[in-house]
N, C-alpha and C positions, 0 to 999 in steps of 0.2 A: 436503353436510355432514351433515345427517339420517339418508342414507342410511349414511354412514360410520360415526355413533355409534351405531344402531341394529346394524349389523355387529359395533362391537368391544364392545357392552354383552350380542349376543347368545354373543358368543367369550366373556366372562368367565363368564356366567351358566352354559353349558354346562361350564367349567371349576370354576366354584365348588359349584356345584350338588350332582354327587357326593361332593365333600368334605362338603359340609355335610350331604347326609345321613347318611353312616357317623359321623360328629361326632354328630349328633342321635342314631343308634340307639344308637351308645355310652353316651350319657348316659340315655339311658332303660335298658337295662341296668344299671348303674351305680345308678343313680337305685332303680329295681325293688329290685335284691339288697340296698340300704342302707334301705330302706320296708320289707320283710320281714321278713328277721333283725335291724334296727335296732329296730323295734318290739319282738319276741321280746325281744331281749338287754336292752332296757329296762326291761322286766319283770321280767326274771329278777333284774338285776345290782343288788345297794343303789345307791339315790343319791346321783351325784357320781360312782361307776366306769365309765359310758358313757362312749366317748371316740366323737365320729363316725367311722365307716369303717370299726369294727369291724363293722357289718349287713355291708358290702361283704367285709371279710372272711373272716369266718365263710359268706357265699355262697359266695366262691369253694373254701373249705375243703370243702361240703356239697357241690359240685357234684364235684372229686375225690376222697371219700370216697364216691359214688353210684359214679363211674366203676371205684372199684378195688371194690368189693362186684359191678357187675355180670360184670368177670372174673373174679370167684370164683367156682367152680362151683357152690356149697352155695347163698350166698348170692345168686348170680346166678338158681338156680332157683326161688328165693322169689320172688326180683324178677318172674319171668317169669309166676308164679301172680298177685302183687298186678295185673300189667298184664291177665291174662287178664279177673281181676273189675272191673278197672274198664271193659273191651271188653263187657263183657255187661249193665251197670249201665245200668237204664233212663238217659235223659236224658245220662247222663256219658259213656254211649260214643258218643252223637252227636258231642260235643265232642271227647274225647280218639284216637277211633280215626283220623279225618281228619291230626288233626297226627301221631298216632303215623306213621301210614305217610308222611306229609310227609317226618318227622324219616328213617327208614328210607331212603326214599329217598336222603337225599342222601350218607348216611354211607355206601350202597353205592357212591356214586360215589368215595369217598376210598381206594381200594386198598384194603379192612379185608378183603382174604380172598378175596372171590367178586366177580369182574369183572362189571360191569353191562354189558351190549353193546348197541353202538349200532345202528338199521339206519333203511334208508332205506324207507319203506312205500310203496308204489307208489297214490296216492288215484283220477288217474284218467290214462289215456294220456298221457304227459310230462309230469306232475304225478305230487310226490314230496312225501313231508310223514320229516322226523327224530324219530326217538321211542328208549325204552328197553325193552328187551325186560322187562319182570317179572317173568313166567313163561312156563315152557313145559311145563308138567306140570299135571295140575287132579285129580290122582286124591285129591286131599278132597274135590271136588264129587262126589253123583250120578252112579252111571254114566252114559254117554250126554249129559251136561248140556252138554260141549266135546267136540266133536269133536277127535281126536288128531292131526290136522293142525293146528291153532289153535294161535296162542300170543299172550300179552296182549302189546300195545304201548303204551303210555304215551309219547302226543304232547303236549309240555308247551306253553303256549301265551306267545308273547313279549310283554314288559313285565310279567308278574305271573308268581307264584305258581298257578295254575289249568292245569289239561288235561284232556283224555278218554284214556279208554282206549278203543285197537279190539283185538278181537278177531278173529283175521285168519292167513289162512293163510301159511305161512314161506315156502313161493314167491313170495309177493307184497312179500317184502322182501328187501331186498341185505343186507349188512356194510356199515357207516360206515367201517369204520376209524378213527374217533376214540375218544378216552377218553370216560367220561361225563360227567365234571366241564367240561371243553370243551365236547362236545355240549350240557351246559345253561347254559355261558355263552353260546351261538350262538344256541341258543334265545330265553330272555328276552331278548337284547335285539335278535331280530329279524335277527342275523347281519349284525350295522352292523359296516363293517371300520374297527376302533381303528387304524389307522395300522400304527407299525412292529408293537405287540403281537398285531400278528393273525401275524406267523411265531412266534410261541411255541409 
């Protein structure tokens, strides 16, 4: 009997579990953008014109008016100057450049233009590790600094956010043939097969 309720409490928990946390980051979301601009707008508005939700939606206002200014050429090249000085800013680029290239990363995986490719890195005889190619050019660096057979691999590592990158020669890796957005659902979570959504 034990053994039985400990089985179907361990089935619900596995089943509730993701829900509640996309639930939870929603609301800190949510939460965040009505803390931010809701303070802002409190400020700004005479008392008694705050209604809640407007913080929520003056965020969501800010965040496509950021998105349509960075399609703009003019404006998108400011953008690209404000990001260069905050990458060079003592203390701020520690913080900012990690997520920057986080963010970068994942939005290569969304079709936006230039295909992220997958491949299989060979680590050691019949051992294979998945990663995404980054680059394969390094002519900002130093001459000589990469050899021209090298190219960056970013092996993401399962259940979190975190990887390495090797540096690694291109025979030493296959084609995936997967997308990227796939290859990093495989990843994080370890290549656990979801049932029927692993034919997707």
């Amino acid at each position: 009997m034990l053994r039985k309720l400990n089985s179907i409490f361990l089935k619900g928990l596995l089943a509730l579990l993701p829900m509640a946390l996309t639930v939870s980051l929603l609301t800190w979301v949510i939460q965040s953008l009505e803390a931010i601009f809701g303070d802002a707008l409190s400020v700004l508005l005479p008392n008694g014109f705050y209604i809640p939700g407007l913080g929520l939606v003056l965020g969501i206002a800010a965040i496509l008016a950021t998105g349509v200014l960075v399609e703009n050429y003019f404006a998108g090249s400011f953008f690209k100057r404000f990001e260069d000085l905050l990458k060079r800013a003592p203390v701020i680029k520690t913080i900012y450049s990690p997520l920057k290239d986080l963010a970068d990363l994942f939005s290569r995986t969304k079709g936006s233009g230039q295909s992220q490719q997958v491949v299989f890195v060979s680590i050691a005889p019949g051992i294979e590790a998945m990663g995404l190619v980054m680059r394969d050019r390094f002519d900002d660096l130093p001459t000589g600094a990469v050899p021209l057979e090298k190219i960056a691999v970013f092996i993401p590592l399962s259940y979190g956010f975190g990887g390495f990158t090797l540096l690694i020669d291109r025979s030493k890796t296959r084609d995936a043939g997967l997308p990227a957005e796939r290859a990093l659902q495989l990843a994080i979570t370890g290549w656990v097969r979801a049932g029927s959504r692993e034919k997707n």
